[in-house]
KEMAR-580960 format. One record per residue (C-alpha): x, y, z; residue number from 1; residue in three letters. Coordinates in Angstrom, 1 decimal, padded with zeros to 4 digits, always signed. Layout:
BEGIN
> px,py,pz,gunu,seti
> X,Y,Z,NUM,ALA;
...
//
This chain:
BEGIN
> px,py,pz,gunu,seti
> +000.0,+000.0,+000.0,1,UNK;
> +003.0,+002.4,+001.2,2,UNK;
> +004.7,+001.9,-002.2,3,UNK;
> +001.4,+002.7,-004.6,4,UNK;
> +000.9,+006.5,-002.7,5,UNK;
> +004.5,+007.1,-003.3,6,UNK;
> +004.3,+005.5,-006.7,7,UNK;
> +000.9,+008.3,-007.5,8,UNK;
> +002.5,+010.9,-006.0,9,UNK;
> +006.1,+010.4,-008.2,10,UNK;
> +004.1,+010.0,-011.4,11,UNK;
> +002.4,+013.2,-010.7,12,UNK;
> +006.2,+014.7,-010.2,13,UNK;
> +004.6,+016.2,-006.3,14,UNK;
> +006.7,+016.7,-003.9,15,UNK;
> +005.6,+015.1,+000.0,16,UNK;
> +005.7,+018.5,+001.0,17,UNK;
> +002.7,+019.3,-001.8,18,UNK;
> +000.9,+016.0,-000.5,19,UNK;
> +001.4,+017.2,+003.4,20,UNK;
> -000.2,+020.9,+001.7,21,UNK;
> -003.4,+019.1,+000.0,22,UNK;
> -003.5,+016.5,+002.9,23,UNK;
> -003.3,+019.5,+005.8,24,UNK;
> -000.7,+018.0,+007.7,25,UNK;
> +003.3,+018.0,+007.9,26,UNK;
> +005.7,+016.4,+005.2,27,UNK;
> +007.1,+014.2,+008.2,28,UNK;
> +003.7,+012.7,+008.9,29,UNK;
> +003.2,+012.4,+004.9,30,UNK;
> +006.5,+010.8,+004.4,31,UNK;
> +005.3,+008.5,+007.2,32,UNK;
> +002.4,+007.3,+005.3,33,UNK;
> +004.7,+006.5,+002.9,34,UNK;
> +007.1,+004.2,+004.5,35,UNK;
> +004.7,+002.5,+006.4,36,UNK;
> +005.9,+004.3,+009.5,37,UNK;
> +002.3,+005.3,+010.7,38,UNK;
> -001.0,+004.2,+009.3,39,UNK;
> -003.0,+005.5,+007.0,40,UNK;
> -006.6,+007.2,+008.7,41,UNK;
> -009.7,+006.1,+006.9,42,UNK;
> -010.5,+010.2,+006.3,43,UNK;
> -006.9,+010.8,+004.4,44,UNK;
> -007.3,+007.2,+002.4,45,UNK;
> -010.6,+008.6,+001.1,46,UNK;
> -008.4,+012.1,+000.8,47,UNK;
> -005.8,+010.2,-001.6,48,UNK;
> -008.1,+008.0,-003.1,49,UNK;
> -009.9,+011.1,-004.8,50,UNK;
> -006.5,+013.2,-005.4,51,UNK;
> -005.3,+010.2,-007.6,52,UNK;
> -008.7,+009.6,-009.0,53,UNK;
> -008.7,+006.0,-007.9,54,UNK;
> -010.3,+003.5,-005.9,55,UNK;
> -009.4,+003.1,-001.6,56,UNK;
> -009.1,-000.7,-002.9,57,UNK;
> -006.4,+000.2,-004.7,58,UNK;
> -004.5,+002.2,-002.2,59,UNK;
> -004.9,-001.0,-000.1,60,UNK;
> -004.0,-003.7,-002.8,61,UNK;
> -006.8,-005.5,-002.7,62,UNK;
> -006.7,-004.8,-006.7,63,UNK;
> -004.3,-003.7,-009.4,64,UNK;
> -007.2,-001.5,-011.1,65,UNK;
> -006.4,+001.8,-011.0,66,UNK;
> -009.5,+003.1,-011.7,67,UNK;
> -012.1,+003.6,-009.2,68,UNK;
> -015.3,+001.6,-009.6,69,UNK;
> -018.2,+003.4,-011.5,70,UNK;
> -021.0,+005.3,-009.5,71,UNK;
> -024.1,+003.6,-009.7,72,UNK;
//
């Protein structure tokens, strides 16, 4: 999971410190998230989910679809 919001982040060439901004919190508690340091809270998942425009499931690996699942 700690790898794919790094991996988002990178290919969107953002800094941490532009996650912490968007995320409203410091780049040391974002680079946390990252390494797996401290978990993730459900509200900032969500928060990441919708930034990458993809699914929590993904953040999670629970799939390799990017894409978030259609709105019914």
């Amino acid at each position: 999971m700690y790898t794919r919001i790094r991996d988002l982040r990178e290919d969107k060439d953002l800094t941490q410190s532009d996650m912490a901004k968007y995320l409203k919190c410091s780049q040391v508690c974002y680079s946390n998230y990252e390494i797996g340091k401290r978990d993730i809270p459900t509200d900032i998942l969500i928060l990441l989910a919708h930034f990458h425009n993809t699914s929590t499931d993904y953040l999670l690996g629970l799939t390799d679809k990017k894409q978030p699942y259609p709105k019914p």
